[in-house]
C-alpha positions in Angstrom: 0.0 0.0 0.0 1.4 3.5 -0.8 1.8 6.0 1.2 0.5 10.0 0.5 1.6 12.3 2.3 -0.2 15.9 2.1 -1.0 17.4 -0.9 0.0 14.8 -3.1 -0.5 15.7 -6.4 -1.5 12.0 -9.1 -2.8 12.7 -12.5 -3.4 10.5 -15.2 -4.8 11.5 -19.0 -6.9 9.8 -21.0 -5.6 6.4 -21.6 -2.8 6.5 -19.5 -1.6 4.0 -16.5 0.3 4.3 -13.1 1.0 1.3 -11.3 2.7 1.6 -8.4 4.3 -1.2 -6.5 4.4 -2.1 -2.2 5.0 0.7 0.2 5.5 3.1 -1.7 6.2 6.8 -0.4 5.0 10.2 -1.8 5.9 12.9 0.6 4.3 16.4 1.1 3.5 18.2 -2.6 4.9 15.5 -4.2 3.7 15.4 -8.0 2.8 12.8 -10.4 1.4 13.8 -14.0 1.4 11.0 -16.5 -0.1 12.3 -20.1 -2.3 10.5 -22.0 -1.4 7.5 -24.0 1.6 7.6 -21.6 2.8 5.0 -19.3 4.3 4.7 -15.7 5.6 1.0 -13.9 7.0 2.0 -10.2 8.1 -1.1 -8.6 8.3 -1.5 -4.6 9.3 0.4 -2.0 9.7 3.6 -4.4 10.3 7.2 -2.9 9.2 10.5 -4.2 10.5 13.4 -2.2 8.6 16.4 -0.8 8.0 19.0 -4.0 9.4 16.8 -6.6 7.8 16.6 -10.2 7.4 14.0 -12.6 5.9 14.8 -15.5 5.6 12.0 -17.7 5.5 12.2 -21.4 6.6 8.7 -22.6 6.6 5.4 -20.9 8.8 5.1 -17.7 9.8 2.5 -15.9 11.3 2.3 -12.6 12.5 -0.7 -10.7 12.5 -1.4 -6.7 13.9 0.7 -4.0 14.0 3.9 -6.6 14.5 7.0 -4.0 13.9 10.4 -6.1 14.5 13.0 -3.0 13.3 16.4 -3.0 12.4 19.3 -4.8 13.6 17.1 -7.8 12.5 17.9 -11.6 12.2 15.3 -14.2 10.4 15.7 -17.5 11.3 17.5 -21.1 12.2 20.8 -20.8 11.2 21.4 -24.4 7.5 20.9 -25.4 8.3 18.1 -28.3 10.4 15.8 -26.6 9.1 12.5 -25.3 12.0 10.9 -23.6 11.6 7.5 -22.0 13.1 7.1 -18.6 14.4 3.9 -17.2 15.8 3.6 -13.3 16.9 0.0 -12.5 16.5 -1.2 -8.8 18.2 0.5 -6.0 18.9 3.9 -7.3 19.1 6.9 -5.3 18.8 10.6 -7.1 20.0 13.0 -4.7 18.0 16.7 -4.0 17.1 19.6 -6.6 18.2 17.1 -9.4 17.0 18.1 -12.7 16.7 15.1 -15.3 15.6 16.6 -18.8 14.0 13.8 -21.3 13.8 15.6 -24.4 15.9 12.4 -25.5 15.8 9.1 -23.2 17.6 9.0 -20.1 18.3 5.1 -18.9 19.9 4.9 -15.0 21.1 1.4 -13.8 20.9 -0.6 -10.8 21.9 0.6 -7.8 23.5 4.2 -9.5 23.9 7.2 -6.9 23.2 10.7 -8.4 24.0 13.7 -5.6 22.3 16.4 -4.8 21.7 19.6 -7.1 22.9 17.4 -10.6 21.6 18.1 -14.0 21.5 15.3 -16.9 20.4 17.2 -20.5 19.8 15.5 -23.4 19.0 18.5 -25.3 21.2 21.6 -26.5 20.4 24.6 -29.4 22.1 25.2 -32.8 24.0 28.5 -32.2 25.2 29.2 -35.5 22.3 30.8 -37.1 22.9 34.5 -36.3 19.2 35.8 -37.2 18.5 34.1 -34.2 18.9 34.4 -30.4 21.4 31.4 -29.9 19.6 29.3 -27.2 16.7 29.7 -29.7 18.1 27.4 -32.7 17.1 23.9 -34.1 16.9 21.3 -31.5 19.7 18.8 -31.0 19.1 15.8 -28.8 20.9 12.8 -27.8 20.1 10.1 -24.9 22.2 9.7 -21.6 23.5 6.3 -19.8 24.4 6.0 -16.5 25.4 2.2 -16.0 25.1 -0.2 -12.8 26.7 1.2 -9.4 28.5 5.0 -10.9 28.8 7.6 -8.3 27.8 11.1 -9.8 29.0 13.7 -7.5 27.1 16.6 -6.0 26.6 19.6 -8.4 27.4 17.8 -11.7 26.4 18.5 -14.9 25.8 16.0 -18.2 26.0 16.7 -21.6 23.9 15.4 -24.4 25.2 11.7 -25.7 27.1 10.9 -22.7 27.4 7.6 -21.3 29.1 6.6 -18.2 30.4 3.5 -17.9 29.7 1.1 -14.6 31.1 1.8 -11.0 32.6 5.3 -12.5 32.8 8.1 -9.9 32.1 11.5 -11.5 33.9 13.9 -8.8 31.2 17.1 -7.6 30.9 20.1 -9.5 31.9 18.6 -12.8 30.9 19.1 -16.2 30.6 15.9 -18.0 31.3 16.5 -22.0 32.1 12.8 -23.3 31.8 9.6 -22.0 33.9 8.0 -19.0 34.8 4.5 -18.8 33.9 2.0 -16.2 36.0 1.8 -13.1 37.8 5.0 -13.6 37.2 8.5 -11.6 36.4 11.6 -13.7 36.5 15.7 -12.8 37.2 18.5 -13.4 35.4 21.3 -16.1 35.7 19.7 -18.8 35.5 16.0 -16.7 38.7 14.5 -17.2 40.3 11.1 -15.7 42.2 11.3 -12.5 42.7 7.4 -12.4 41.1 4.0 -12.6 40.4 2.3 -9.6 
């Protein structure tokens, strides 16, 4: 049975689902929105923060013990995307996060994201100088975080990044390419410090 906490915000469109598995947790002004023809799976023991938002454009699927902690944002930041979002069991995605699914985001088991991160999958044309740059065409590309990486507090992602499994992204870096497995990353640009 889940658990609502005040002011719990759940909406579903017209022909969409949200099942939600065992004891699951949605704290104060927690929100939900799943679009029609869209699609939500939440296995067990899944947390939702106080103030975080979920909107829901695509079909998502998260496995169990998923904790997404406060004041989080996850959904496209630009009206046409439809990013599908994937979170394997055992995740953790730390406060004020921001996850943008213009373009598919996929997290893996048991992955730690800090506090005050940002993953984009989306970035502007710039070249197009009859127009305000962040104003260009659309360019989108998916992000992969595999099994057991460490991302840092304050870290940002680029567009087409993948990071590769037990990788340790160090806080307050901005992640341009994609790291290996077993290796630790930082710096602006990320770059390695060593393999471990």
């Amino acid at each position: 049975m889940a658990r609502l906490d005040k002011h719990t915000n759940l909406g579903i469109g017209q022909k969409g689902t949200l099942s939600i598995g065992q004891a699951a947790v949605f704290e104060k002004e927690a929100t939900i929105l799943v679009n029609k023809n869209c699609q939500v799976i939440i296995g067990e023991n899944f947390k939702l923060g106080a103030y975080a938002r979920l909107y829901v454009n695509n079909h998502w699927q998260f496995g169990d013990d998923v904790k997404i902690e406060t004041h989080c944002a996850i959904f496209s930041r630009e009206p046409q995307g439809q990013g599908i979002l994937k979170i394997g069991n055992g995740t953790h995605i730390g406060d004020f996060t921001i996850i943008d699914l213009v373009q598919d985001v996929t997290l893996g088991q048991e992955v730690a994201i800090g506090p005050n991160c940002t993953l984009y999958t989306h970035d502007h044309e710039y070249t197009n100088k009859e127009l305000p740059a962040w104003k260009g065409g659309l360019v989108s590309k998916p992000i992969l975080i595999e099994d057991g990486a460490w991302i840092g507090s304050n870290v940002t992602i680029l567009p087409g990044v993948t990071i590769g499994k037990r990788a340790v992204i160090a806080a307050g870096s901005v992640v341009t390419k994609d790291v290996p497995e077993e290796t630790i990353y930082g710096g602006i640009p990320a770059k390695l410090i060593k393999t471990i």
